[in-house]
N, C-alpha and C positions, 0 to 999 in steps of 0.2 A: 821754500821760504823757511817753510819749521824744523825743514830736515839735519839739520849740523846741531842745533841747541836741542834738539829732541832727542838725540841718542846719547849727546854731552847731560842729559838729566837722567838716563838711564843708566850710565856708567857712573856717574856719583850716587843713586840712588841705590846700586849697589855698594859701594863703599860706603854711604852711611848706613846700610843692615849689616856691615861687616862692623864698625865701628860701635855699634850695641849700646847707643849714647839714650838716656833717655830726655834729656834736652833737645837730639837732633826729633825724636823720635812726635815728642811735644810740636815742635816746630813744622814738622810736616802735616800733623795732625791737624794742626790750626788753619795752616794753608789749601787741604785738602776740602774742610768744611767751607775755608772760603767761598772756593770756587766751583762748590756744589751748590752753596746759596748764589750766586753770582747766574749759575747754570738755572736755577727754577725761578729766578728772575725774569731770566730774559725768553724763557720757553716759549710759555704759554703765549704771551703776546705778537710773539713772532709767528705764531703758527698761527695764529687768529689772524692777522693782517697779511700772512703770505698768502691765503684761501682768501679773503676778500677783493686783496686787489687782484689776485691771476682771475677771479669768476667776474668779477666789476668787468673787467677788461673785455671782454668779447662781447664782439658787435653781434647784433642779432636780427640782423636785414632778412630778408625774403630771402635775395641769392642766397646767401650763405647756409641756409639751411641744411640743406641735404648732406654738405659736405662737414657742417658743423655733427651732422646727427652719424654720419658715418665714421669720424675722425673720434667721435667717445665712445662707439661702440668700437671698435677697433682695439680704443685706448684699457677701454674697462676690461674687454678681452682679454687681452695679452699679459694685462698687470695682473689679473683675476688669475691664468695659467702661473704667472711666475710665484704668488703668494700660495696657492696650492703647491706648486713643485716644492718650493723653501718649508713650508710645514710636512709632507710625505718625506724628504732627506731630513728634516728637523728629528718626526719620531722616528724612522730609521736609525740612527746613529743616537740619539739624545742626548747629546754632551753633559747634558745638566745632572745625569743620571750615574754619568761617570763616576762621580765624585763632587759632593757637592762643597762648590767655591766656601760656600760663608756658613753659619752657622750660626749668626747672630740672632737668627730666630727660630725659633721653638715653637709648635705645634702653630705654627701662622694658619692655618686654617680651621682653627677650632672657632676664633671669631670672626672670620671673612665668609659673609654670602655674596657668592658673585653672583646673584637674579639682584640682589640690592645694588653692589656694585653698579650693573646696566640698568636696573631703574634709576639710580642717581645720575646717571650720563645725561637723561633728558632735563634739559634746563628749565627752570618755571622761575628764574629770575635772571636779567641780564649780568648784574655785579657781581652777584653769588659765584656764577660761571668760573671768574678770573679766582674771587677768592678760596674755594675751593679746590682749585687749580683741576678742574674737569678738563680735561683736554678730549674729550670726546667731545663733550659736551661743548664748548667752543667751538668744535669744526662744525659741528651740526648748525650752530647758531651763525658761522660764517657764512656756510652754502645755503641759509634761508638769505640771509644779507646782500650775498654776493647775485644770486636769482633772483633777487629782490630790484637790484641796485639795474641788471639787463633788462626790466621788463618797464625801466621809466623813461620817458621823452631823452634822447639822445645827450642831450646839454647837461641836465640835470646826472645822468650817465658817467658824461667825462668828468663833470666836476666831485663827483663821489670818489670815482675812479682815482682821480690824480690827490684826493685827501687822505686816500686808504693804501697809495702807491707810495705815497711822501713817506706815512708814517711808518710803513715797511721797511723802505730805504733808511730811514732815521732810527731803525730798530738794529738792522744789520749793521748797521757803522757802528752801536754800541755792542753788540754780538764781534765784530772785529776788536774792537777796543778789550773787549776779552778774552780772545783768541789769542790775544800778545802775549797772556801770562799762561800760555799753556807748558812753553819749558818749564817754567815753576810748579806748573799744577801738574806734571809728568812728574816731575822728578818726586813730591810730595805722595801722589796715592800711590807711587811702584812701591818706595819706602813705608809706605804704611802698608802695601799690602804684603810686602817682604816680613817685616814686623809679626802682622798679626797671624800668617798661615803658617810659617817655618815647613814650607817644605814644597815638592815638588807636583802635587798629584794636583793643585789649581792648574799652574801653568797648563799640564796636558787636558784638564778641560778646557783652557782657552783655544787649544790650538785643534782640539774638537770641534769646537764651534768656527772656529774660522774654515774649517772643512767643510761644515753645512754650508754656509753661506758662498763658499766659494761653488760648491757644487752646485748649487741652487742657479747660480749665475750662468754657470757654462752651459749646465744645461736649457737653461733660458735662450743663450748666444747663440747653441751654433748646435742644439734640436729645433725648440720650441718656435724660433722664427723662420729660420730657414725652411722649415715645413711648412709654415704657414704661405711663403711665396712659393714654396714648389706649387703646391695645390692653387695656388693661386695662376699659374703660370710661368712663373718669375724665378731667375737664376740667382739659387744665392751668391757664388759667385762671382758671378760678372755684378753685382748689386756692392758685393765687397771690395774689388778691385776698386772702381768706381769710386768709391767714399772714402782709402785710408785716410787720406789727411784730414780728413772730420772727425773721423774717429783717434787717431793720433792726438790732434790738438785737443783734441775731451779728456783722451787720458790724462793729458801733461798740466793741460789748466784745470780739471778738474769742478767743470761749471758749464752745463750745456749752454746756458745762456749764452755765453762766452764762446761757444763754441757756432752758433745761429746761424751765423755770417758764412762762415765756412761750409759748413753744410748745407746750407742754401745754393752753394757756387754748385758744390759737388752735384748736388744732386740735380741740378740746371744742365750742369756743363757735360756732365760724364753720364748720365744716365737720362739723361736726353727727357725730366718732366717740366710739364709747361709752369712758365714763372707765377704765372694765376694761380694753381694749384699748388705749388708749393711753399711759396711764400704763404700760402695760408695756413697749409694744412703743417707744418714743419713750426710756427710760432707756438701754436697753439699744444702739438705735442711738444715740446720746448718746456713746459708750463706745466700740463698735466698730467703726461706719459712719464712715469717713472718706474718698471717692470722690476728694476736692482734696489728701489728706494721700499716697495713693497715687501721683497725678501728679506732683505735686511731689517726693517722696522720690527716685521715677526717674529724671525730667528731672534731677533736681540732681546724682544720683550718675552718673549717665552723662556729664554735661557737666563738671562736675569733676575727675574721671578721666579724658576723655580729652583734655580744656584740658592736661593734665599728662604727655601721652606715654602713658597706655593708651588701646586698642583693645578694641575687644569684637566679637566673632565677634557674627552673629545671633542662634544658638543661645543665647549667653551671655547676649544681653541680653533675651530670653526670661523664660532664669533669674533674672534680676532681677525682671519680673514677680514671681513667687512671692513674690520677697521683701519687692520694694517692699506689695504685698500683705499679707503676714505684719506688718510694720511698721506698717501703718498699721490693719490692725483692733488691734495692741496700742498703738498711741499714746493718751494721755490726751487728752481732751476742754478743754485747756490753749492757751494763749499759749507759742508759742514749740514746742509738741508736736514740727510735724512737721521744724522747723530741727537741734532734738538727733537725730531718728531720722535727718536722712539724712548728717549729723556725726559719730556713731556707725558708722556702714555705711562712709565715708571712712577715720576712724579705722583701724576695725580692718584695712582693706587699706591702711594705713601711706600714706596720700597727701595729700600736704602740704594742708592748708587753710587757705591764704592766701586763697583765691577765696572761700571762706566767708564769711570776713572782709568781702568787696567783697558781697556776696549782704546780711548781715546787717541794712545799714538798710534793703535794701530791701525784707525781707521782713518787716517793719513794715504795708507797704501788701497786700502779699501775702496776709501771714495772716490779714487782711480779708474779703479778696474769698475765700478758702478756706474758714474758719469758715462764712459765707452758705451757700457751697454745699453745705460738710457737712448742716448745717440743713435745707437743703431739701431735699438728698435724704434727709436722717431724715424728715422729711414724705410724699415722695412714697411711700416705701416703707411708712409706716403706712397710707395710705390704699388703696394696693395690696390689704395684710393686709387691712382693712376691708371691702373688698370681695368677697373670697374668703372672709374668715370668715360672710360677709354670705350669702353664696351656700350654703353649707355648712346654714348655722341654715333657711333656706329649702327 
């Protein structure tokens, strides 16, 4: 959809740093703070009501149990391996250390305590939360909400459910509504970051970083689950064969959501699990399971921050785990998902996101190759289920 205006703003965005106009220079300037205020707009509230309505939403009958309790240890699993793997290639390589992107800030941690930092994450006031723009502190406040919202009379349940689902939907339609000006907002922070770096040694930390992230992935794809159905039993691939066209239409639409339907068939039709089981256990990883949204939320937030002058102790960036974690079982099964959540996480630690901006067209391609992977490992880990449920009935 963005793909023809998106590279038409990157090819004028070079001609206006060839042009050395300070009018054009003004002009991008303007548009680029735009739609970074536009961007911390619309974060915080989308990630609050993406976590609401996906934890509202699950039923929590008797049946269901067992397979609700194995379908998030599974999930917390694999997403736990993949945000470890993305931080071990993260400090292997360190992009950030290349060459640092920006420069606009100076000794940043002479007044940052990060133990202050994560004590202000816990909330002790509902509105503060938003104002503040905590986006920890938000998810935290969702998943009491959202647990909150499972554990009352049914009715009461869906009617929470369908007021925290509205306002989600009614938040994406205005998160699209600014998606449209992304050719604009392409074309404005390349120029502005053309402008302000004059030279070449950013670029090759960006393309540093999209090496973590992509390694982070593969090895996610096609070690970290494949071994987990070997030892399980299970052929990775005849598991692969089975699902291309799930995984296909993930890549191309870019929206597991979107993708449900098909992978539901596949994994009925072609790999032979019972429609009881997977229709459940397959919605629900849809929603929660995000192993690529995890890696990427880390990698981003740590290389953003410290392209900008912070540092992170080991311990700390440990601590990111948890959260990069937390963020991504609440990310929506969406276009554009895991971009707002690690946006949001920037945000609320006040750290300029200019580099975003540079990130933005090209996690176009990204969020591609991350949907796939969410997809299949919602696959792998149904077919896990299937098996141990399989073993149990036996």
């Amino acid at each position: 959809m963005y793909k023809s205006p998106v590279l038409l703003s990157i090819v004028l965005a070079v001609i206006s740093y060839y042009l050395h106009n300070d009018f054009i220079f003004g002009g991008a300037k303007l548009i680029s703070d735009i739609f970074i205020s536009l961007l911390k707009l619309i974060s915080l509230p989308l990630v609050f009501f993406s976590i609401t309505a996906t934890i509202s939403g699950l039923k929590n009958s008797i049946e269901i149990k067992t397979l609700t309790k194995k379908t998030l240890f599974y999930t917390l699993l694999t997403t736990t391996i993949a945000a470890l793997i993305a931080l071990s290639i993260y400090l292997l390589i360190s992009p950030a250390n290349k060459h640092l992107v920006s420069s606009s800030i100076e000794n940043a941690n002479a007044n940052y305590s990060y133990l202050s930092y994560l004590y202000s994450l816990i909330p002790s006031n509902f509105i503060q939360v938003f104002l503040d723009n905590n986006v920890a502190g938000s998810i935290l406040l969702a998943f009491l909400i959202g647990f909150a919202v499972i554990s009352l009379p049914e009715q009461k349940q869906d009617i929470l459910h369908q007021i925290f689902s509205a306002l989600f939907d009614t938040l994406l339609i205005i998160a699209r509504y600014i998606l449209k000006l992304m050719p604009l907002a392409v074309w404005a922070f390349i120029t502005c970051f053309l402008y302000e770096v004059k030279g070449s040694s950013e670029f090759y930390n960006i393309i540093w970083y999209l090496l973590c992230i992509s390694l982070a992935n593969l090895v996610q794809a096609f070690v970290i689950l494949p071994l987990l159905m070997w030892y399980k039993g299970i052929s990775p691939i005849q598991t692969l064969k089975g699902v291309i066209p799930a995984l296909v239409l993930a890549f191309f639409s870019k929206s597991s959501s979107a993708t449900l339907p098909t992978t539901i068939e596949c994994v009925q039709n072609k790999l032979k699990v019972p429609k009881k089981l997977s229709s459940f256990v397959l919605p629900i990883c849809t929603t929660i399971n995000m192993n690529a949204c995890a890696a990427f939320i880390l990698t981003t937030v740590l290389f953003v921050s410290e392209s900008n002058g912070y540092n992170f102790s080991l311990g700390e960036m440990f601590v990111w785990i948890l959260l990069s974690i937390g963020a991504a079982i609440g990310n929506a099964g969406v276009p554009m998902g895991c971009y707002f959540m690690a946006t949001s996480y920037l945000i609320s630690m006040k750290i300029p996101l200019n580099i975003m901006g540079i990130i933005l067209p090209i996690y176009t391609i990204l969020d591609m190759f991350e949907t796939a992977i969410n997809v299949w490992s919602d696959i792998c880990i149904t077919r896990v289920i299937h098996k141990e449920y399989s073993r149990r009935l036996t």
